[in-house]
C-alpha positions as CSV (number, residue, x, y, z in Angstrom):
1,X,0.0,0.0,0.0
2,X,1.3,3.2,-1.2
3,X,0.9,6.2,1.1
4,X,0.1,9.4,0.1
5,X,-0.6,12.8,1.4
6,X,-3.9,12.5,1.8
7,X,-4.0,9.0,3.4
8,X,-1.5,10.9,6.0
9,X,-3.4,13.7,6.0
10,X,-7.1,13.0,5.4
11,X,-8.2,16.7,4.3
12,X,-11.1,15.5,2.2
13,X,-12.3,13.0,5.1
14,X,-15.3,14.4,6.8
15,X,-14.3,16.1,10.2
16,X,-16.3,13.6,12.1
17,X,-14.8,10.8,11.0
18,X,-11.4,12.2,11.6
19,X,-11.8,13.7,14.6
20,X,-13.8,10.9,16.4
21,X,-12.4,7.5,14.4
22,X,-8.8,9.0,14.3
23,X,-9.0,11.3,16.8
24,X,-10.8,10.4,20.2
25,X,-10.9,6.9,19.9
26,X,-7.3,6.0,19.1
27,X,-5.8,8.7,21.4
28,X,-7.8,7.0,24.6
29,X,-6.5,3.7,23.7
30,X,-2.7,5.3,23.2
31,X,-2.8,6.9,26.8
32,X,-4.5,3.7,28.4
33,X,-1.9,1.4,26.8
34,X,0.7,4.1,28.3
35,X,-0.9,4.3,31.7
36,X,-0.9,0.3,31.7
37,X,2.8,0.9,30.8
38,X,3.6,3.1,33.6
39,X,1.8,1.8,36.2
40,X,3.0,-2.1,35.5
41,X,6.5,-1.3,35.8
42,X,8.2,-0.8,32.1
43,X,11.7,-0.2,31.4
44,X,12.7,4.0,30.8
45,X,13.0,2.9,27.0
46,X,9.5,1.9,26.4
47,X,7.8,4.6,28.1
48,X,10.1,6.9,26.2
49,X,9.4,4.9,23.2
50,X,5.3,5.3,24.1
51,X,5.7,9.2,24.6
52,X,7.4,9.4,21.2
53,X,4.4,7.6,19.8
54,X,2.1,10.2,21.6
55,X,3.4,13.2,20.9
56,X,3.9,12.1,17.0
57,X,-0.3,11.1,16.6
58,X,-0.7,14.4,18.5
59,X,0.9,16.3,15.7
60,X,-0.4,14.4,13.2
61,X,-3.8,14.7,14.6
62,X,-3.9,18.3,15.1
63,X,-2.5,18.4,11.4
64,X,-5.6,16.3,10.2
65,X,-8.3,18.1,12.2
66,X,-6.9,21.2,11.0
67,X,-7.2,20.2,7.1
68,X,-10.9,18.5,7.5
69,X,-12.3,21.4,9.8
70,X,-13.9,22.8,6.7
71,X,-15.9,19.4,5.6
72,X,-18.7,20.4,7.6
73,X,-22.2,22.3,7.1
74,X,-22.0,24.8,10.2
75,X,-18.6,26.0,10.5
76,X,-19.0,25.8,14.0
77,X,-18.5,22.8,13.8
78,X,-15.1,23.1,12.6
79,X,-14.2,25.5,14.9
80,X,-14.9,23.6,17.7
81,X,-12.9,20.7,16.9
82,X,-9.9,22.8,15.9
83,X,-10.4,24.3,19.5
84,X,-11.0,20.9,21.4
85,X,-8.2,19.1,19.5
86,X,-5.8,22.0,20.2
87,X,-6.3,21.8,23.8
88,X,-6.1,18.3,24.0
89,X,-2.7,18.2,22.3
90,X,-1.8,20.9,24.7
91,X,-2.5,18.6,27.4
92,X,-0.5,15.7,25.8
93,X,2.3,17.4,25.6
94,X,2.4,19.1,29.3
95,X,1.4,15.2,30.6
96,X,4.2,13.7,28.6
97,X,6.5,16.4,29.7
98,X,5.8,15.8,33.3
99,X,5.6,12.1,33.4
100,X,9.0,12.2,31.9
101,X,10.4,14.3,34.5
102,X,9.0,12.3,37.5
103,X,10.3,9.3,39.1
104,X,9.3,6.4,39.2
């Protein structure tokens, strides 16, 4: 399977499906599968590994909300989302940054 710009960054997509099916639901199951990760005892690499992996979707995510905001009949809409997925990669990355910092 080739990929392509718009299979990275699904523009065309509608919003919904982009930011609830690529958005909300695998973001959850990232930080669960991280918290499970933390909390069981895993070696510095992996959880450093695991951030990596969060902070990369969050870019990409806030990247493909941002280019499917539009696909939507009230623009609200669009704004919203832009505004909701902004503050939850905010979040990510303050999280990330601090669970790095603390021990263990």
């Amino acid at each position: 399977m080739r990929l392509t710009a718009t299979r990275l960054f699904p523009g065309h997509s509608p919003l919904w499906r982009v930011f609830w099916l690529y958005g909300v639901i695998p973001s959850n199951v990232l930080w669960a599968i991280t918290l499970l990760m933390l909390t069981g005892g895993a070696p510095g690499g992996a959880l450093a590994v695991a951030y990596a992996v969060l902070l990369v979707y969050t870019g990409w995510i806030i990247a493909a909300v941002w280019a499917s905001a539009d696909n939507v009949h009230n623009a609200r809409w669009g704004d919203m989302a832009r505004l909701l997925t902004a503050a939850w990669a905010l979040n990510t990355v303050l999280v990330v940054f601090f669970l790095a910092l603390g021990p263990r």
